[in-house]
N, C-alpha and C positions, 0 to 999 in steps of 0.2 A: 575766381570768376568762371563760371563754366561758358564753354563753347556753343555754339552753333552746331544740328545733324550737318547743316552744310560745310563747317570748317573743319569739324572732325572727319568726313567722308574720304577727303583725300588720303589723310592717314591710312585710315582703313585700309582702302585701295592698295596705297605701299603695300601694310602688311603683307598683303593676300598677294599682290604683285612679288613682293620676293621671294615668297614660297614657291609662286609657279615659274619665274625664273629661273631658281635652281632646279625643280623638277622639270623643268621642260624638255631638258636631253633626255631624260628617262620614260616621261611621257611619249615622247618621239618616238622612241625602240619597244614600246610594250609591245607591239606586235610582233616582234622579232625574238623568236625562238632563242638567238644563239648570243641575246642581249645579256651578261651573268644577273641574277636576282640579286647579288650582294653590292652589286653597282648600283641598282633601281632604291633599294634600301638606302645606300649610304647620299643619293640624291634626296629622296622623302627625309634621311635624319639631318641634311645638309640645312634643307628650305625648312623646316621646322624652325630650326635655330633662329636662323637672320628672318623668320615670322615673329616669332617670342620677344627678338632685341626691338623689330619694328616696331611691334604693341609694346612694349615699354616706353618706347619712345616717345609714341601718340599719349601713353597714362602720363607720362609727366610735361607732355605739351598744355594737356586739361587740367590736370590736378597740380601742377608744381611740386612742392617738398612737402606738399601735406600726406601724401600717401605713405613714401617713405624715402628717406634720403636720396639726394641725384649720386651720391658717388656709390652707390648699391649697383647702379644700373650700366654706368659706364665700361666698368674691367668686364661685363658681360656684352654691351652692345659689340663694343673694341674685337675681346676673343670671337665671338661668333661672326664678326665682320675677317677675324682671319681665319677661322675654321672654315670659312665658305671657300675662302680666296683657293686656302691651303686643298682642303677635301676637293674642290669641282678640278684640282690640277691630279692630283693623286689617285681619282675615282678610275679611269683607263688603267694607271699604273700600280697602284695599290688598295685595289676596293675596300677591301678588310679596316685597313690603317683610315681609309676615308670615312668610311663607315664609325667608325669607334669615335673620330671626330666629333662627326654630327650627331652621334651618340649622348655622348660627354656634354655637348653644349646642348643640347636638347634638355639633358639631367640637370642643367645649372640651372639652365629657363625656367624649367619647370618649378623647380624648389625657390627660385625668386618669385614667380607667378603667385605660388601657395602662401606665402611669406605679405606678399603687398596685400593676399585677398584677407587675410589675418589681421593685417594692421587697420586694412578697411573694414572689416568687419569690430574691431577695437574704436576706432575712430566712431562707428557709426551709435555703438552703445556708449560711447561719453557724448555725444551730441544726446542721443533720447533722454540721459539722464542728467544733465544738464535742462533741458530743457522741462523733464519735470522739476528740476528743483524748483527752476524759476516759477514754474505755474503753482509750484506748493509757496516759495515764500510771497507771491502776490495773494495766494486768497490768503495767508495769514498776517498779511499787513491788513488787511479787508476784514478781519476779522477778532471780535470782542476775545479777549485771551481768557476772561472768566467764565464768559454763559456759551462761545460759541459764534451768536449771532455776528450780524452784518455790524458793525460800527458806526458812528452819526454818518461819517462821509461815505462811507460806500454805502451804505442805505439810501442817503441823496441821490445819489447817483445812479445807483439802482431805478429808483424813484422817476428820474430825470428821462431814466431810457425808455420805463414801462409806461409813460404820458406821450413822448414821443412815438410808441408803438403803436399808441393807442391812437392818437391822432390824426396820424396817418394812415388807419385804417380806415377800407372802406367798406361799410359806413363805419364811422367810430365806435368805439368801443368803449363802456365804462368804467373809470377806475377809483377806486375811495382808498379811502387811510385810517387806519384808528390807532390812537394812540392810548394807551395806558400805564398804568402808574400801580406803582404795591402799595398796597396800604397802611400805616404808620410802619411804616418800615425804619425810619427812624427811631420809632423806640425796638422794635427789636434788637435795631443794631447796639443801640444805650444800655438793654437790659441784657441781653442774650450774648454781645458780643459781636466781633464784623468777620467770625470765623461762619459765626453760625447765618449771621447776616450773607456770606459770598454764597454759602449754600442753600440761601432761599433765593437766593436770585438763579442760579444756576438753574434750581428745580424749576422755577417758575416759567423760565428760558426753555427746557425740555419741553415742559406740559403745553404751553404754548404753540412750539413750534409742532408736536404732536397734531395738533388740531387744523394743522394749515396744509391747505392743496399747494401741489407742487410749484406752480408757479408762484404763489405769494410770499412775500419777503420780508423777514424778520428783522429788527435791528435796534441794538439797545445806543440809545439816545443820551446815556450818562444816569449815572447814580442808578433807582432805582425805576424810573422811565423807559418805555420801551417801544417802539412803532411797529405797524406792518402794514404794508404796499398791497393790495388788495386787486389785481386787475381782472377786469372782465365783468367788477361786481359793481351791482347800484346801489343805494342807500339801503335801501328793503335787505337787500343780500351781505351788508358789511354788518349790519345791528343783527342780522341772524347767526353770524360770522363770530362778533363780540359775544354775545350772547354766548354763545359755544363754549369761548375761550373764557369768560365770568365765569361757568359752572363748572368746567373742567381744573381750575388753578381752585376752586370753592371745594373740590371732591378729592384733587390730588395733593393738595399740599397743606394737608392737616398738620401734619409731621415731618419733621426734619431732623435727622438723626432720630435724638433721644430727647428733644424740643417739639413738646407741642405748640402749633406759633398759627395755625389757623390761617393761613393765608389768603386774602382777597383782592382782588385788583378793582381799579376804576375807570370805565373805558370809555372814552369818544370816539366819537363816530365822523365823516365827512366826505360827501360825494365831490367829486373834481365837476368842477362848471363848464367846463369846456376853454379852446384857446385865449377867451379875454382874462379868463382868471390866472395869475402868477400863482405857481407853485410854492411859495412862502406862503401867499395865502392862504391855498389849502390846510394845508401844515398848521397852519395859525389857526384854523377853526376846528380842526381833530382835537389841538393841543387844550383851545379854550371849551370844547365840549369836553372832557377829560375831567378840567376842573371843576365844570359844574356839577358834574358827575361827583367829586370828591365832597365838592360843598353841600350835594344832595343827602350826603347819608352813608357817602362810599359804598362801594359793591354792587354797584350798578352799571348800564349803558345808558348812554346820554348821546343822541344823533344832532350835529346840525340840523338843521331844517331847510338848508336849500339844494336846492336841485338842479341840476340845466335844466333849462326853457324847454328841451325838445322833450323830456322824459314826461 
């Protein structure tokens, strides 16, 4: 649970309070010529120390044991709490020995200092990658494990946000849907096989998704049925859209492997009504223009016919 700037500050303060406490005699004598430098030195290596144990103290007041263990930090707060005791007595009588003191715990500080930023710095790259895993296994729970695309329910969903987006714009925004479907794709899979059959669906998933602006969304629907989310567009703009993707799966999926298999799809078309229409709705008139599409002749686009009121 991280702190408060306010409940952390006292800390701080400590820290920087104990440093200047033990330098304070030294600070007191800078002006004095006849003060020794090895005195002044063993007070700055004295307050360093019982600085370094403070902010250890304050890291595991915020972070607890997540940094790195509390008994790393004690046998150092402890010595440096008696290197201070020990050195600020010794500093008049043995500067040198005082000195080497605050030295010494200075050098321990330090190398725990480097050691906790290591392990933080450790810590911080298994949290990034942890949290990309999670973002990779959610879009591949989201995601058709054969072609790619969105899956029935995240495409729903999809769907659900990009009407909501829509709706809530001001003024609204239009959105359609077309659905489509492969062409006797069942006998390919009977004659050809469902090896040759996964990679006309694949292709057909590419070539498609090739043809679509960034915002619109892709998502196969089960077997060889497949939708896409359309926002921004009206009916005029979703049968130009279809339209696209009819000649593009007609030109690029002559051939699959070593299988010529001619592929063609059969598209519906359907503008959203606006908030009185339910999104099943919609959905139900892409899917029923689809098959009138197929019933027509196949290899066609087939558009609802209604519109909102305000278009």
């Amino acid at each position: 649970m991280s702190r408060s700037p306010q409940r952390r500050r006292p800390f701080c303060l400590a820290a920087l309070g104990g440093s200047l406490l033990l330098c304070g005699p030294a600070l007191a004598q800078v002006s004095t010529p006849a003060y020794p430098a090895t005195a002044m030195l063993a007070w700055f290596s004295l307050g360093m120390g019982v600085a370094l144990a403070t902010t250890m103290a304050v890291c595991w007041r915020v972070l607890r044991e997540r940094v790195a263990p509390r008994s790393a930090w004690i046998p150092f707060a402890l010595s440096a709490l008696a290197a201070a005791l020990i050195g600020a007595w010794l500093v008049p009588r043995l500067p040198l020995v005082s000195l080497a003191l605050g030295l010494a715990a200075s050098a321990w500080g330090l190398w725990l200092v480097d050691r906790l930023a290591r392990r933080m710095h450790a810590l911080l790259e298994e949290r990034d990658h942890a949290r990309a895993a999670a973002k990779q296994a959610k879009r591949d729970s989201e995601r058709d494990a054969l072609t790619g695309a969105l899956n029935r329910g995240a495409w729903r969903a999809r769907l659900d946000q990009i009407v909501a987006d829509a709706t809530e714009a001001q003024p609204s925004r239009p959105v359609s849907v077309l659905f489509f479907d492969i062409d006797l794709f069942k006998l390919i899979n009977d004659s050809l096989g469902h090896g040759v059959g996964d990679d006309c669906l694949r292709a057909v998933a590419s070539t498609v998704a090739a043809e679509l602006r960034g915002g619109d969304v892709l998502g196969r629907m089960g077997g060889e049925e497949f939708a896409v989310a359309l926002p921004g567009a009206k009916r005029v703009h979703a049968i130009a859209v279809a339209e696209r993707i009819r000649m593009a799966v007609q030109d690029h999926c002559r051939q699959i492997g070593e299988e010529v298999v001619e592929l063609t799809v059969s598209i519906g078309a359907a503008e959203y009504l606006g908030e009185a229409e339910a999104l099943d709705a919609l959905v139900d008139r892409a899917d029923r223009a689809m098959y009138m599409a197929k019933d027509s002749g196949r290899n066609m686009v087939v558009a609802d016919a209604a519109v909102p009121a305000s278009a």
